[in-house]
Phi, psi and omega in degrees: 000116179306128168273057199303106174317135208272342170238141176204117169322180184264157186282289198328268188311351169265354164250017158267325165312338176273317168308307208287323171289331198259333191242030162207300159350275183309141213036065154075357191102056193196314245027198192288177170234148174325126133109336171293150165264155171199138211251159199210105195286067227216136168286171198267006178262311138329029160289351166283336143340284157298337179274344177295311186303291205307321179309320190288328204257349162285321193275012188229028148086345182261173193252119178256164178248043196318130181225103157289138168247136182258146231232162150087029189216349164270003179291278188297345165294322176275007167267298200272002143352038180340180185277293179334286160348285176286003171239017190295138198211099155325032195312253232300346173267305157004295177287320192284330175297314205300322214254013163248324185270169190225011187214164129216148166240137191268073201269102155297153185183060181268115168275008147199096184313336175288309198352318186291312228329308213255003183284145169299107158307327167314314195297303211268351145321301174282351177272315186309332213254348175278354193243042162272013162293314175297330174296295194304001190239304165318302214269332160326294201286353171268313168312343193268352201142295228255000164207151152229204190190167178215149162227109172243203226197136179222114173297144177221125164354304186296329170262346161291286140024266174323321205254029159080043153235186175286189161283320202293312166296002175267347183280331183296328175289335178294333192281317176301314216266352175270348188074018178279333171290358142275141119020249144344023187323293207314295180304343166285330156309299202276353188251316155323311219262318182302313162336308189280273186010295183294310183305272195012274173321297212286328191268310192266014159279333210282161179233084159285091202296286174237195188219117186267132191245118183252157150158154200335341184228042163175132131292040180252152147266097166302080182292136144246314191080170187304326183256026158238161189247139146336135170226174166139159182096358194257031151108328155331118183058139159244131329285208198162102174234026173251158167275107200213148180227154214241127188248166180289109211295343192282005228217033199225116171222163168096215186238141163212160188240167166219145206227355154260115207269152183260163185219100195243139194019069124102298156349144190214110199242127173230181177046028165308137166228137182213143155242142178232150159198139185094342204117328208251141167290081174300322181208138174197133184229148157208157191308310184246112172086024199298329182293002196255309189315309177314307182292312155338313205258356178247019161280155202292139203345082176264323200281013156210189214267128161240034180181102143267151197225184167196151163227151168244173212273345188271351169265320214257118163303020195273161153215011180216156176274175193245330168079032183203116184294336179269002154263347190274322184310321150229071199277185169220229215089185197270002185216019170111206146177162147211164177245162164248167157227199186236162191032213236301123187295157151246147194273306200293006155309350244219089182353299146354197162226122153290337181281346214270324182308115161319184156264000167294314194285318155354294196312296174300344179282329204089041167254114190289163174241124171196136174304328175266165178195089159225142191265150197237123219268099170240141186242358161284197175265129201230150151229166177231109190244122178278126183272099195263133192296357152304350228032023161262174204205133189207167186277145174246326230176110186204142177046058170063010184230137173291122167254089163266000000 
């Protein structure tokens, strides 16, 4: 059942939200180029949305690709769903598409968070895992150069709802945190991103080996080694004020709690705990959706980390959670937040030149491979001490802020 939104911002700010994406997100923080396809990935209750992106990717000369998603339909597809069905893989338009587009924007908009709750975790799992060649072949060509992506927010009554605002204040936070209340987004991304730029510089003069994270709720170690690097700002999510490394997954020990519940496939995980050794999540429960969790961690290695993260509190215009990890991934508040995520590591974190890496080599750095990636939220106090491969050691991260 279509869900027609009941509020819709004023078109100034949905073609300033279009400008950010399509003529700053995209390449990298540079937008598009004449003459690029790009393709724009949007449910159909954000349709007003979508005609601002294709308008934006005509006036900037590039070819858009508009994909509507009718919202309200995975439900009856995973009940009538053969196995066969559901593991069904369009290889050749697939291939043809990743070797045709050279962008894509992503819009979230789940208008019922619930919708899976009774669907067989298996089911949505096994569909998710057939179309990982196409992630390996999109992230080859983002690695070599030839492609980028965006993920933005589109608000909806259900998640506005969940964290207790109306819609118009779940929007004003999408609206603050995008720089769409200025004149100017796009300059402002950009007075932002010189910034994140110097933390950067500042992370990645360090040579780490790993990183230690104490607070009431994690105990952990975080290996990385020398040849990784820090990413952020780079236009990957709108907005995105966090700092994150792909960590060497076998080199990841100890506990953490997560106190932000995730909303996933159609799903709902809350009260998360993971124990590690070794690398592999040896034990992991949670208060809400533990059977789901459970099922996730049983995609081929998924039982480990391909991402950490941190945001300070002093970049992020969030001021509220949201009930959507790419705004709870980067809130502020009083203490930052951070995330992990369980499966697939990204190679550009990797010092190097990444297109030159096998898939061997991947292997041997500790870059986890995995179909899932989903990131898990903490908003609690943390503190963070880097372990340098000199053997000296000093705090990165203390009270929601990098003091570097």
């Amino acid at each position: 059942m279509l869900n027609f939104p009941t509020y819709i911002p004023d078109q100034k700010i949905l073609d300033r939200y279009a400008d950010v994406l399509i003529n700053y997100a995209l390449n990298s923080g540079e937008g598009v180029k004449k003459g690029e396809v790009v393709e724009c990935v949007v449910p159909d209750v954000a349709k007003p949305l979508a005609l601002a992106l294709q308008n934006a990717v005509l006036k900037a000369g590039a070819q858009p690709m508009v994909r509507l998603l009718p919202t309200g339909f995975d439900r009856s597809f995973y009940e009538l769903a053969s196995d066969e069905q559901l593991t069904f893989f369009p290889k050749k338009w697939l291939k043809a598409k990743s070797e045709l587009i050279d962008h894509q924007v992503g819009i979230i908009a789940d208008v019922d968070p619930h919708e899976l709750t009774d669907t067989p975790s298996a089911k949505i799992m096994m569909s998710r895992n057939s179309r990982k060649a196409y992630m390996d072949w999109i992230t080859k060509k983002e690695i070599d150069g030839h492609f980028t992506w965006t993920l933005a927010l589109w608000g909806v009554e259900a998640k506005a709802a969940i964290v207790g605002l109306s819609i118009e204040d779940y929007w004003q936070q999408i609206i603050n945190a995008c720089f769409l209340d200025e004149q100017d987004p796009i300059g402002k991304w950009r007075e932002l991103a010189a910034f994140q730029k110097k933390t950067l510089a500042k992370l990645n003069d360090l040579r780490i080996d790993y990183l230690e994270v104490v607070g009431p709720d994690v105990n952990l170690v975080v290996g990385l080694g020398e040849e990784r690097i820090w990413k952020g700002g780079s236009g990957r999510n709108i907005p995105s004020f966090e700092f994150f490394t792909s960590p060497d997954w076998r080199r990841v020990d100890g506990w953490i709690r997560f106190n932000q519940p995730v909303y996933r496939y159609g799903q709902v995980i809350d009260g998360v705990e993971l124990k590690v050794e070794n690398g592999i999540i040896v034990k992991a429960s949670a208060k809400k959706g533990d059977k789901f969790l459970q099922e996730m961690l049983k995609t081929e290695n998924a039982n480990k980390f391909g991402e950490f993260s941190l945001t300070d509190k002093r970049t992020s215009r969030i001021t509220h959670v949201m009930a959507e990890t790419l705004f709870d991934e980067n809130i502020g508040g009083p203490f930052g937040n951070t995330h992990l995520a369980i499966g697939r590591a990204y190679q550009d974190c990797y010092r190097g030149d990444a297109s030159k890496v096998t898939k061997s080599g991947w292997q041997k750095l500790g870059y986890n491979s995995s179909a899932e990636h989903t990131d898990i939220v903490s908003t609690t106090d943390r503190t963070v001490t880097a372990h340098l491969t000199d053997g000296t050691s000093l705090v990165i991260y203390k009270d929601g802020i990098f003091v570097l």
